[in-house]
C-alpha positions in Angstrom: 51.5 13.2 -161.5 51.9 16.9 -161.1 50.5 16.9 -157.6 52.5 14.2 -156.4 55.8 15.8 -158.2 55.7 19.4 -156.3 55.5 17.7 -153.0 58.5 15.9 -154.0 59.8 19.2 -154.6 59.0 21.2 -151.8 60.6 18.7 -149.7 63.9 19.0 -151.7 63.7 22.6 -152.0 63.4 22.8 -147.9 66.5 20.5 -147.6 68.2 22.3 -150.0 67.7 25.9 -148.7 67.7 24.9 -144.8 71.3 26.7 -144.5 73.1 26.3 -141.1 73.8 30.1 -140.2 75.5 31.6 -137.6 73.8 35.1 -136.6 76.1 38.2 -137.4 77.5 38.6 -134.1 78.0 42.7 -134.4 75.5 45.2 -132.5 72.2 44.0 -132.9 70.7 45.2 -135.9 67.4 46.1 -136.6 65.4 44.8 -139.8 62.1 47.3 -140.8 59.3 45.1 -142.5 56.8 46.5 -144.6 53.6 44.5 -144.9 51.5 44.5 -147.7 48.1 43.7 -144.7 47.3 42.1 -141.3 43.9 41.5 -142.7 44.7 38.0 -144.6 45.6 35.0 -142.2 48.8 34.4 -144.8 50.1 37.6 -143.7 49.5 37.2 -140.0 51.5 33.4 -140.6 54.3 35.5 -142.9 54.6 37.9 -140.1 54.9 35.4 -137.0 57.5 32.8 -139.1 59.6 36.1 -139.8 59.5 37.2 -136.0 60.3 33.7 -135.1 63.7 33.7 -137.0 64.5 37.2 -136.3 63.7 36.3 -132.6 66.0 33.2 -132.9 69.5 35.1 -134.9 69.3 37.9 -132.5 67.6 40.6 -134.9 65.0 43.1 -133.8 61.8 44.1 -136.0 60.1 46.8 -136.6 57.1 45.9 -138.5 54.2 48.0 -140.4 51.0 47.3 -141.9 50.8 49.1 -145.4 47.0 47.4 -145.7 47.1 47.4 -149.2 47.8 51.0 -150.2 51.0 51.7 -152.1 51.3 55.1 -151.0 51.6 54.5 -147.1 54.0 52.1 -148.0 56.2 54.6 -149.5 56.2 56.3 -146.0 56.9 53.4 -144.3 59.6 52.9 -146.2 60.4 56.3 -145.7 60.7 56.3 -142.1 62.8 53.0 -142.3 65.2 55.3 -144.3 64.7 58.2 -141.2 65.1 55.3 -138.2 68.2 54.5 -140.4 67.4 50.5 -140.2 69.8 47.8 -141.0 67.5 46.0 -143.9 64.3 46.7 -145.0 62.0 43.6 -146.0 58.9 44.2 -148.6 55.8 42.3 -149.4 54.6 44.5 -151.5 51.6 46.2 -152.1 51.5 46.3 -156.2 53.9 45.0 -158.3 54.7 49.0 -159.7 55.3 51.6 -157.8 57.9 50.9 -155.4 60.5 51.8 -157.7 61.5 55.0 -156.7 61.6 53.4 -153.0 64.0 51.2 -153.5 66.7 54.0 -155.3 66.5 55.8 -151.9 67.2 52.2 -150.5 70.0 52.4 -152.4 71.2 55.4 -151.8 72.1 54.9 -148.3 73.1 51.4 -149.0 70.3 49.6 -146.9 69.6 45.9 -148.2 66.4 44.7 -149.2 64.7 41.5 -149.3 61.6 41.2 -150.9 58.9 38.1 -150.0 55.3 37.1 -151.8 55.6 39.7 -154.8 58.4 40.5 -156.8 59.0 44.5 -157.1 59.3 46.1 -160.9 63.4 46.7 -160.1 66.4 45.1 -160.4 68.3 47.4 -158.3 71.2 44.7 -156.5 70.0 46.5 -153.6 67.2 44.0 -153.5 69.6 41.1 -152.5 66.9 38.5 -152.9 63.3 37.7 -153.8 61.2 34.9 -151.7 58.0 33.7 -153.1 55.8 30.7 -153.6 56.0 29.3 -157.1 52.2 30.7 -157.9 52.5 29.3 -161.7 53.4 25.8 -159.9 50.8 26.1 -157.9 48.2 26.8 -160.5 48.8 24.1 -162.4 49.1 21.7 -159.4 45.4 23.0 -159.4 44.6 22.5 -162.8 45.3 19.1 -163.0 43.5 17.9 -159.7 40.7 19.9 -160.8 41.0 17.8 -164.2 42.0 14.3 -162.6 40.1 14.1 -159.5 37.3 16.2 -159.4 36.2 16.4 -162.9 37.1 13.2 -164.6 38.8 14.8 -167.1 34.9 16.6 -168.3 33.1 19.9 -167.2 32.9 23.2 -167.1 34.7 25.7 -164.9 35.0 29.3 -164.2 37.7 31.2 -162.5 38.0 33.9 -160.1 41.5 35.6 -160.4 43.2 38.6 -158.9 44.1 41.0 -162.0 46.4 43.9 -160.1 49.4 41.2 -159.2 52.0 39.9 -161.5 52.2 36.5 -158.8 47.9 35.8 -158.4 47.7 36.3 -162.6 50.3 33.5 -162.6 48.2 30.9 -160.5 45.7 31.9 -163.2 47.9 30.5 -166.0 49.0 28.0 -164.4 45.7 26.4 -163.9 44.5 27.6 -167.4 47.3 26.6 -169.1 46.8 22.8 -167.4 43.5 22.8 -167.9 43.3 23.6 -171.6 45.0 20.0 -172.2 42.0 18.6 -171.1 39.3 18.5 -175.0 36.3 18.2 -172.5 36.4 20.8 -170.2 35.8 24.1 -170.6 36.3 27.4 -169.1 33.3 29.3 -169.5 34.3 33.3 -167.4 37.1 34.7 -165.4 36.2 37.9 -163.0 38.6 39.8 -161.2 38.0 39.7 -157.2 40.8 42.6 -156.5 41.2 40.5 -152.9 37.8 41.4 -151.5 35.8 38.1 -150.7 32.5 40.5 -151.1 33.2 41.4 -154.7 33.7 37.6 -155.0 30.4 36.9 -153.7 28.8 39.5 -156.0 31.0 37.9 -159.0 29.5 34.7 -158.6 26.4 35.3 -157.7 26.1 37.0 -161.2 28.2 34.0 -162.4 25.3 31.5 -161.4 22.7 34.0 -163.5 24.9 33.7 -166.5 25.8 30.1 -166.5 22.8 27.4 -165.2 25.8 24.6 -165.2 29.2 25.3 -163.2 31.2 22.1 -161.9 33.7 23.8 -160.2 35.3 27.1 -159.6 39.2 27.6 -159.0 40.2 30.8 -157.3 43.4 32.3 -157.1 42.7 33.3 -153.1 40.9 31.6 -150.7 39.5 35.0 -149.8 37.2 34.7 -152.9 36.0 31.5 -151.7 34.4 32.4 -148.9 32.6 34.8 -150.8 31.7 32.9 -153.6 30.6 29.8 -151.4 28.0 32.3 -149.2 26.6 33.1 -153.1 26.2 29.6 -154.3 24.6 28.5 -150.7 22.4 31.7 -151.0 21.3 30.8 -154.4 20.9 26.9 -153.5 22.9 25.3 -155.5 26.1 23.0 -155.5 29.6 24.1 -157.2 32.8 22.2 -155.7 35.0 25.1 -155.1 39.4 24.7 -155.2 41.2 27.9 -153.8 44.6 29.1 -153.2 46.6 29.8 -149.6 45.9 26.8 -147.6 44.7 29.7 -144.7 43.2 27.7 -141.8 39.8 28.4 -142.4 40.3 26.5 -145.7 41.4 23.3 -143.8 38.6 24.0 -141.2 35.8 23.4 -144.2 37.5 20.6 -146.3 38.2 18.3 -143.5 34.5 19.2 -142.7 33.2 18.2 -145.7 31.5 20.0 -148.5 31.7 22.1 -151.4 35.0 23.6 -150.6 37.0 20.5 -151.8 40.6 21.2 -152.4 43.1 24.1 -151.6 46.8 25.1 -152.9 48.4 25.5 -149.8 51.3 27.8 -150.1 53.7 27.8 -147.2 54.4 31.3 -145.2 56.5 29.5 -142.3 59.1 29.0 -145.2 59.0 32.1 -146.3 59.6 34.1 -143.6 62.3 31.9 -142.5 64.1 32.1 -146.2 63.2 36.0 -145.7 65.3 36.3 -142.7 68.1 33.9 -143.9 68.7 35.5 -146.8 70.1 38.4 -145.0 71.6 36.6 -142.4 73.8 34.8 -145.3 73.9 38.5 -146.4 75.5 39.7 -143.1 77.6 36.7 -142.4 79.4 36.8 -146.3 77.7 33.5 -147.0 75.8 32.7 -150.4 72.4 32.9 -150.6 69.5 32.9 -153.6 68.9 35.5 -155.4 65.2 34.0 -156.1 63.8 31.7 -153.6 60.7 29.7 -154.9 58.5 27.9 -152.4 56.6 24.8 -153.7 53.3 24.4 -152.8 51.5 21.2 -152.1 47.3 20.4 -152.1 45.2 19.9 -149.2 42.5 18.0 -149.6 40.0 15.9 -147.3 42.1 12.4 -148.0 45.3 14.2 -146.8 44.0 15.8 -144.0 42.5 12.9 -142.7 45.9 10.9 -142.8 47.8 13.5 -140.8 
């Protein structure tokens, strides 16, 4: 099955990319990380596993919180460019926009490595891309949803993230698994934009417009805190399956309830591959140009085994 074949995966893909670097042994050099917020738990975990490894090969950050807007970003990037850093890391806060950004990068030679989003540019300045495979992921969602929470019948709805390229792809990825399944039926899809109250509002008007949900899949586990507060506000029972694995998502399915399942992505790997990659970079060793992380499902039955 598909759930059981991406833990195989993941597995393989950590052997595979757990490279046995030496730190570049020149002055210590000084890596500038742009973050795209510090208000998501993923972020915090991204930000601690890349502190970790830096910590470990000797390299010194200096990291800033964009919080989601684009144009403070751009400054921080800026300033990076001012400090005249050694590498400069990006998760991005849209998809577009950063394009101009990364031709100053380039201008002065600095490397970049880009982790969660990928950046509109293929500018070989950007010496690689880490990411979870979010269309993986999706449909590792789409068919537990379909195998062992539906039996195969019901009716869904979906809660997505519309302004980035990697959330619309845990979209398809569930859609797209889903819609081999005759019986069930996606009935709406509303755009959270990453703000758990605009998910709560989304399904609150959700429950108005549809008396029978089984299930909602969302493509953040953001929006299921918001949208479980709506359905316990309004009484009624929807199973919910999100997307980050953040604790709080383990916290309520080993607890029991509605929230049954989540896609647990894995920021520990990333921020290690983030910092490899330009370790490999500075040591003349080979490296991916496009790192994708597997991601593996959490449920009650596998938390309980741990």
């Amino acid at each position: 099955m598909l759930f059981k074949k991406y833990g195989i995966v993941f597995l393989t893909c950590v052997m595979v990319m757990t490279w046995s670097f030496i730190a570049f042994s020149a002055e210590q050099k000084v890596i500038g990380v742009t973050l795209m917020t510090r208000e998501h738990v993923f972020f915090n975990l991204l930000e601690e596993a890349m502190q970790k490894r830096a910590d470990e090969l000797g390299y010194k950050l200096v990291i800033m919180d964009a919080n989601f807007d684009l144009n403070k970003q751009l400054g921080q990037i800026d300033d990076f460019i001012v400090q005249k850093v050694d590498a400069v890391i990006i998760s991005p806060a849209a998809t577009g926009g950063l394009e101009p950004a990364i031709k100053k990068l380039a201008s002065v030679k600095i490397p970049v490595v880009t982790n969660n989003i990928k950046i509109n540019s293929t500018d070989p300045i950007i010496i690689s891309q880490v990411g979870t495979d979010n269309y993986g992921g999706g449909a590792l969602a789409g068919e537990y949803a379909a195998e062992k929470v539906l039996n195969k019948k019901g009716k869904v709805a979906v809660i997505t993230f519309a302004e980035i390229q990697e959330t619309l792809d845990r979209d398809r990825g569930f859609k797209d698994t889903i819609a081999k399944y005759p019986d069930i039926t996606v009935l709406d899809t509303q755009n959270y934009a990453g703000s758990a109250e605009k998910a709560q509002q989304l399904t609150q008007d959700m429950l108005v417009k549809f008396p029978e949900i089984d299930l909602i899949y969302t493509v953040g586990d953001p929006a299921v805190v918001g949208g479980l507060a709506a359905v316990k506000t309004a009484g009624r029972t929807v199973k919910f399956i999100g997307f980050d694995g953040n604790p709080e998502a383990i916290e309520a399915i080993k607890a029991g309830g509605m929230w049954i399942a989540d896609v647990s992505q894995h920021p520990d790997q990333m921020g290690k591959f983030t910092i490899d990659a330009l370790n490999a970079y500075w040591s003349g060793q080979s490296y991916p140009s496009i790192i994708k992380i597997p991601t593996s499902i959490i449920d009650k039955d596998n938390l309980e085994k741990k």
